[in-house]
C-alpha positions in Angstrom: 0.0 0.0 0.0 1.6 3.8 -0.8 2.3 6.0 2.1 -0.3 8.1 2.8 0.1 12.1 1.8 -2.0 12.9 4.7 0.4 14.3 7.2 -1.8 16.1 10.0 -5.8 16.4 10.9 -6.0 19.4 13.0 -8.9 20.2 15.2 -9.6 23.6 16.7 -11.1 24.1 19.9 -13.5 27.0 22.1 -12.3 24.5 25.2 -8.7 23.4 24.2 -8.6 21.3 27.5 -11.8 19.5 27.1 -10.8 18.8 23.3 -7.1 17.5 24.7 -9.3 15.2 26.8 -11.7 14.2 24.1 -8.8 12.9 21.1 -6.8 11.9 24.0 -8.7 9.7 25.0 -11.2 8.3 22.1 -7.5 8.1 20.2 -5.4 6.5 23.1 -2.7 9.2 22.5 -0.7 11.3 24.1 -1.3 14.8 22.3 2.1 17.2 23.4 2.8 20.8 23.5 3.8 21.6 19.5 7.4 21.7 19.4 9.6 24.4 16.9 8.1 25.0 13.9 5.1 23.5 14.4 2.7 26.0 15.3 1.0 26.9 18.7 -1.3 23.9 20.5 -0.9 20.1 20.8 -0.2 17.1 18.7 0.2 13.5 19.1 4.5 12.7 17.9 4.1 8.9 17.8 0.7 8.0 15.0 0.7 8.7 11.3 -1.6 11.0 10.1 -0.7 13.3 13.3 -3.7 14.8 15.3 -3.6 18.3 16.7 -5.6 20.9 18.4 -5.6 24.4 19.2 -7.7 27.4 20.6 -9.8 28.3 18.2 -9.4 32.1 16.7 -9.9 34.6 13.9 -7.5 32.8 11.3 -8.3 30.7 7.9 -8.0 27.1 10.1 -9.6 27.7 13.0 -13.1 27.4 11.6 -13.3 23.3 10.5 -10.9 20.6 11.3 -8.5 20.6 8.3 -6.9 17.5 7.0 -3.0 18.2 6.0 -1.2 16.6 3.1 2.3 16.3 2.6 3.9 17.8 -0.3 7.7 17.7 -1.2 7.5 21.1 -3.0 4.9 23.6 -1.6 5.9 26.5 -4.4 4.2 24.1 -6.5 1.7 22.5 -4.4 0.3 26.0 -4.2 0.5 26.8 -8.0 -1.0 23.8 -8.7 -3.9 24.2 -6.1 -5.0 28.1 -8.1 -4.5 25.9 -11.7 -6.8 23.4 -10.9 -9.1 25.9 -9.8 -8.9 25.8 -6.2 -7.2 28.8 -3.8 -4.6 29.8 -1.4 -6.4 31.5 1.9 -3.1 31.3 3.6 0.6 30.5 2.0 3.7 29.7 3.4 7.0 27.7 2.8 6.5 24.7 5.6 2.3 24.9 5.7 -0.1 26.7 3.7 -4.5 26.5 4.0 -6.3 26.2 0.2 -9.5 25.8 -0.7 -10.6 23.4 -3.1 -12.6 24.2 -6.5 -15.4 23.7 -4.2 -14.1 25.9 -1.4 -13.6 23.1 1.2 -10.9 24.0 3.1 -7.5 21.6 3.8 -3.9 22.5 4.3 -0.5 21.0 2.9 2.4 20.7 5.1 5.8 20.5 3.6 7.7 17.5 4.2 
């Protein structure tokens, strides 16, 4: 079976706590303070996809849970994304959030 692009499903929270206790428990993981370069909140270190949360706020992922896919190349992840019709709410060079032709939002994470 091919690896998986999906790197991350991230989950933001009104209750960060409560949602810590909620994955933490249906998942049987350990979810961690983010470490460098991975953004504010908590993620589990040891599963494939990883699953984070955070307090929810004013920003383009902290409206839905947002599944993350790896790319090798973001420049042209993102170029790709606005070719095939889709857009860039938020770029970036390690994680960027798109919308799809549809305008369902997901996010790429560099690998």
């Amino acid at each position: 079976m091919p690896k998986s692009p999906l790197s991350l499903i991230e989950f933001p929270a009104d209750e960060p706590q409560r949602a810590l206790r909620f994955w933490s428990g249906l998942l049987q993981a350990d979810l961690e303070p983010r470490r460098d370069g991975e953004g504010e909140g908590w993620q589990t270190h040891s599963q494939s996809p990883a699953v984070g949360v955070h307090a929810r706020g004013r920003g383009p992922g902290d409206s839905f849970s947002l599944p993350y896919f790896q790319v090798s190349d973001m420049a042209e992840a993102l170029s790709r994304v606005e070719e095939l019709g889709g857009s860039v709410v938020h770029p970036g060079d390690n994680w960027a959030i798109c919308k799809d032709s549809e305008g369902s939002p997901f996010g790429l994470a560099r690998a």
